[in-house]
N, CA and C of each residue as an Amber inpcrd file, in Angstrom:
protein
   243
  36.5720000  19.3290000 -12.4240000  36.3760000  20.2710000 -13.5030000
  35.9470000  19.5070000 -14.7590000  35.0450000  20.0120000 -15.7460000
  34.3220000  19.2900000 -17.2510000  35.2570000  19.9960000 -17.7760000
  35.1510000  18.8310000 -18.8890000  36.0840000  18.7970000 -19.6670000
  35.6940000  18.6870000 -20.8530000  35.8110000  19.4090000 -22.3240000
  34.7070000  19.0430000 -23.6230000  35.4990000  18.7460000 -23.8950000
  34.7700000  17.5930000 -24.9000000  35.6780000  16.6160000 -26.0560000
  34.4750000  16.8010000 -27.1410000  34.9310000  16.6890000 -28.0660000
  34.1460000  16.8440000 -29.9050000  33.3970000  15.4180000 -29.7100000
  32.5780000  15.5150000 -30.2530000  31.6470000  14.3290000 -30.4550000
  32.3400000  13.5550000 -31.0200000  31.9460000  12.0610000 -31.8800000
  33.0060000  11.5660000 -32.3240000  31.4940000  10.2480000 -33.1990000
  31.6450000   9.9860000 -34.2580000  31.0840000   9.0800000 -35.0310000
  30.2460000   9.6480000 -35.9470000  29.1560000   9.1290000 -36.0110000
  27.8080000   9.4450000 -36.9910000  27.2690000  10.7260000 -36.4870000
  27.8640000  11.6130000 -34.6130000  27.1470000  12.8260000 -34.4480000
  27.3830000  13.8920000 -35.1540000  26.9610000  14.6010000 -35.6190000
  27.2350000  16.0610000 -36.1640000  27.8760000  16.9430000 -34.7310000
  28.6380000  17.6560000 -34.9000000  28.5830000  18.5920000 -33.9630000
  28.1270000  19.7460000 -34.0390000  27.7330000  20.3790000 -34.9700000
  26.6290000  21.6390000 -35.0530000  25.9100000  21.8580000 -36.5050000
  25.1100000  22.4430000 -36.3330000  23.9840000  22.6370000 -37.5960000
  22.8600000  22.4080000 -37.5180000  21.6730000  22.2720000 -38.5760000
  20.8980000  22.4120000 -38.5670000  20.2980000  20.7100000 -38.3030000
  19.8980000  20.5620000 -37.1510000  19.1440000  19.6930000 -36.5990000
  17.3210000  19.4220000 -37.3120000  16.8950000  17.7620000 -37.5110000
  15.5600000  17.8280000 -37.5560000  14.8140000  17.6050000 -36.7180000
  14.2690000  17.8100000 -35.9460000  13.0770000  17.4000000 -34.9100000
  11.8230000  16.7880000 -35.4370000  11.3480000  15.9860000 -35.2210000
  10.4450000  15.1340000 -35.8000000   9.0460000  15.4140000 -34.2380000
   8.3360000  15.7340000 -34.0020000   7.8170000  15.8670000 -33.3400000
   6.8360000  14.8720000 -32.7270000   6.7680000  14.0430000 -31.5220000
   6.0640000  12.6570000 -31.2500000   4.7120000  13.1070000 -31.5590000
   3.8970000  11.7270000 -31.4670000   2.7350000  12.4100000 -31.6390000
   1.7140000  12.0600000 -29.8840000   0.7640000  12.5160000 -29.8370000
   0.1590000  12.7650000 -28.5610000  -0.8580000  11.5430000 -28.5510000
  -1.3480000  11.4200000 -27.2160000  -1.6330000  10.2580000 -26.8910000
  -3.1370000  10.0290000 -27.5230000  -4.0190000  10.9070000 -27.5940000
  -5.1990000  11.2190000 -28.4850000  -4.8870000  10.8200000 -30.1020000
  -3.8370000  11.6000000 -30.6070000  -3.6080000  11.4330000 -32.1180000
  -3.1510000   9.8250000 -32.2810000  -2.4410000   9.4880000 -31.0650000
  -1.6780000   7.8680000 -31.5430000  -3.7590000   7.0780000 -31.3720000
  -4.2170000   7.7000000 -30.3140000  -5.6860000   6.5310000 -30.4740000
  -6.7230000   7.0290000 -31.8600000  -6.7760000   8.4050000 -31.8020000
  -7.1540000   8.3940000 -33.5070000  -6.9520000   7.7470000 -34.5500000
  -5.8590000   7.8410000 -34.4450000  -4.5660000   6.8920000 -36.0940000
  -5.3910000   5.1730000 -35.4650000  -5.1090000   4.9480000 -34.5640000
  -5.6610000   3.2980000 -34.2380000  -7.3110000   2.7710000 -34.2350000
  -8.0810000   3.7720000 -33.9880000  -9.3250000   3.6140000 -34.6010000
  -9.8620000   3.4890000 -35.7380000  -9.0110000   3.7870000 -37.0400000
  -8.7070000   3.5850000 -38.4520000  -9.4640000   4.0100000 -39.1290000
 -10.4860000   5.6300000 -38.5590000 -10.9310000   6.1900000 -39.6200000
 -10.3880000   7.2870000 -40.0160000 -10.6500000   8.2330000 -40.9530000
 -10.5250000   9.5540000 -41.6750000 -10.4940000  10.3810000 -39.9380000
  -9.1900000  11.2980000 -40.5810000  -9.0240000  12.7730000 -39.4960000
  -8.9710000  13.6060000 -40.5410000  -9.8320000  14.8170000 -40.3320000
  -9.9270000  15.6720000 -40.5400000  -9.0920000  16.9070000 -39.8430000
  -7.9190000  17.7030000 -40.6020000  -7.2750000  18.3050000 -39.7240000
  -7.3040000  19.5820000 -40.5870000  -7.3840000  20.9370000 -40.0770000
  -7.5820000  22.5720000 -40.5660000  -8.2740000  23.3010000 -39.6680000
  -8.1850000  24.5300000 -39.8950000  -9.1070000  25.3650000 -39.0490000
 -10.4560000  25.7460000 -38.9630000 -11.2990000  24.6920000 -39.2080000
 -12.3100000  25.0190000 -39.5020000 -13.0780000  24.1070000 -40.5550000
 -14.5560000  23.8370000 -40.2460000 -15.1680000  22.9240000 -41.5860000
 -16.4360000  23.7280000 -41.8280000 -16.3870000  23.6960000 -42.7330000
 -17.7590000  24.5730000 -43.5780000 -18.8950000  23.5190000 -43.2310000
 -19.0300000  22.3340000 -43.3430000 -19.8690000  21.4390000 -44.0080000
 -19.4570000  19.8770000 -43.1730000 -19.7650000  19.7560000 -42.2240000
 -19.5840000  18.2420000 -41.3130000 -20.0670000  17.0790000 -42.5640000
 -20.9560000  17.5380000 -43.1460000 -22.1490000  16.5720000 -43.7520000
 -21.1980000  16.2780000 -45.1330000 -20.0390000  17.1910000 -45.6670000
 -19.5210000  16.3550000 -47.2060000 -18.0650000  15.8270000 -46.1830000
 -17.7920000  15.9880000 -45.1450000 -16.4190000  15.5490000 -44.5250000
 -16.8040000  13.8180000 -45.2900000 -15.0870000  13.0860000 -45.4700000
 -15.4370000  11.4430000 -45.8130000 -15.0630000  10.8900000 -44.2360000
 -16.1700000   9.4940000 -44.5140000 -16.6680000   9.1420000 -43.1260000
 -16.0230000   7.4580000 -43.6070000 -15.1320000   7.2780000 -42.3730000
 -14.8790000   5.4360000 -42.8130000 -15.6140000   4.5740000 -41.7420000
 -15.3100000   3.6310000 -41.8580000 -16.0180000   2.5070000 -41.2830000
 -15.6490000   2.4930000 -39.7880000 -16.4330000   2.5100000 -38.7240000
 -15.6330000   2.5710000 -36.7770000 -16.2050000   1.0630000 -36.3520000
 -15.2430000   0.6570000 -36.5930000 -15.7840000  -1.0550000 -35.8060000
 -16.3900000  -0.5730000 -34.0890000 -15.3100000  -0.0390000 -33.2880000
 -16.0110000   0.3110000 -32.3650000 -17.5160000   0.6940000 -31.7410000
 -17.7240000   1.6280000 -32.8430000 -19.1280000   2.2630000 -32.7940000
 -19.9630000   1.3760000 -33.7350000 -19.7760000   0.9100000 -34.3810000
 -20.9570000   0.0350000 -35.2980000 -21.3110000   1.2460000 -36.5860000
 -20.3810000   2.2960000 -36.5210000 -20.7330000   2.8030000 -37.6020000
 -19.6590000   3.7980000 -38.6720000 -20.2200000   4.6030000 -39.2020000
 -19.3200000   5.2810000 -39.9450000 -18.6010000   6.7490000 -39.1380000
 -17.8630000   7.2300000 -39.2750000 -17.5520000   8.6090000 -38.9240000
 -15.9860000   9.1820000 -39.2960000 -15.6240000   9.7530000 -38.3870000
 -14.1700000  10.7620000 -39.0190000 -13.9590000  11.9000000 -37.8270000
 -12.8930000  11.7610000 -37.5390000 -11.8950000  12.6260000 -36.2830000
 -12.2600000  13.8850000 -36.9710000 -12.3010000  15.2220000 -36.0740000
 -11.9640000  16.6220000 -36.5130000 -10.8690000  16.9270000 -35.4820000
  -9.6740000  17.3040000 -35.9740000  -8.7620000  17.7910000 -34.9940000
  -8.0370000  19.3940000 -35.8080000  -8.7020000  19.9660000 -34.9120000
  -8.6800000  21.7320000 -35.5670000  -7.8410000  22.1120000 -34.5600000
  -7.1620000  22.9460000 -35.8590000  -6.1180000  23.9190000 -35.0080000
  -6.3910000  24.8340000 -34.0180000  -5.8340000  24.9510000 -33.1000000
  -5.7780000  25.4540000 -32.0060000  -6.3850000  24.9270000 -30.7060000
  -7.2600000  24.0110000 -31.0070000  -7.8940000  23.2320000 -29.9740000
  -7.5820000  21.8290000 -29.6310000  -6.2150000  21.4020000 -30.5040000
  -5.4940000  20.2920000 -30.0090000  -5.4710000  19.4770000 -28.6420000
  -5.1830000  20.3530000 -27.4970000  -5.2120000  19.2820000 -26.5040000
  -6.8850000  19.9940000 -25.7190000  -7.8500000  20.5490000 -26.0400000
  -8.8890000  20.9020000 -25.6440000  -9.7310000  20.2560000 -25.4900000
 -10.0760000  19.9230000 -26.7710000 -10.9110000  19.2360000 -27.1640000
 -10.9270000  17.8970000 -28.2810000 -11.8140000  17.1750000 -27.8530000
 -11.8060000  16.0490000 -28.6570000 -13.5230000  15.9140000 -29.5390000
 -13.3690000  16.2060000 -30.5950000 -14.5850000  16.3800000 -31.7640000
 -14.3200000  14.9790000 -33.1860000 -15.6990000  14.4750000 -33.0030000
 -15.7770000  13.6540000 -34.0180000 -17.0660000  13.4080000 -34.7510000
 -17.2110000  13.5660000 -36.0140000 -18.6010000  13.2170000 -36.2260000
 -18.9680000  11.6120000 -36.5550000 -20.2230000  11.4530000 -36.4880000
 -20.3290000  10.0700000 -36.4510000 -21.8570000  10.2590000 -37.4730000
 -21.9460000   9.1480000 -38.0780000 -23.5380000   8.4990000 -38.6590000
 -23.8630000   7.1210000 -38.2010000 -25.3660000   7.7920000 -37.4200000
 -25.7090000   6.6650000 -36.8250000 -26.7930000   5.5320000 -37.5520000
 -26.7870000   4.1970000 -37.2370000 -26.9070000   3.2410000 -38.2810000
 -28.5440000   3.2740000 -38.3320000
């Protein structure tokens, strides 16, 4: 038979908890490619988005990661040299 016992140290035993949410395996290689993400629902204008430097690509560009299409799709603009 279980048996409860109260937590005991630094745990809380009830209330309001924070969840910090991990981040996904796309967003951790975004963040490590070290340019500008663009994140909202939507861009009027690709062409005023700010574009940083992509060692990878040899050039400039910037992540779009729009709501609702998180694990869908993967969108980025780029300027080519």
């Amino acid at each position: 038979m279980l048996q409860f016992s109260e937590p005991s140290g630094d745990v809380s035993a009830a209330g309001y908890q924070v969840y910090t949410p991990s981040f996904s395996p796309y967003e951790r290689f975004m963040q490590e490619e070290g340019i500008p993400i663009y994140r909202g629902i939507g861009v009027y204008d690709v062409r005023a988005l700010p574009l940083g430097r992509w060692e990878r690509l040899g050039g400039r560009g910037t992540f779009l990661y729009l709501d609702g299409c998180e694990s869908a799709k993967g969108m980025f603009v780029v300027e080519v040299p």
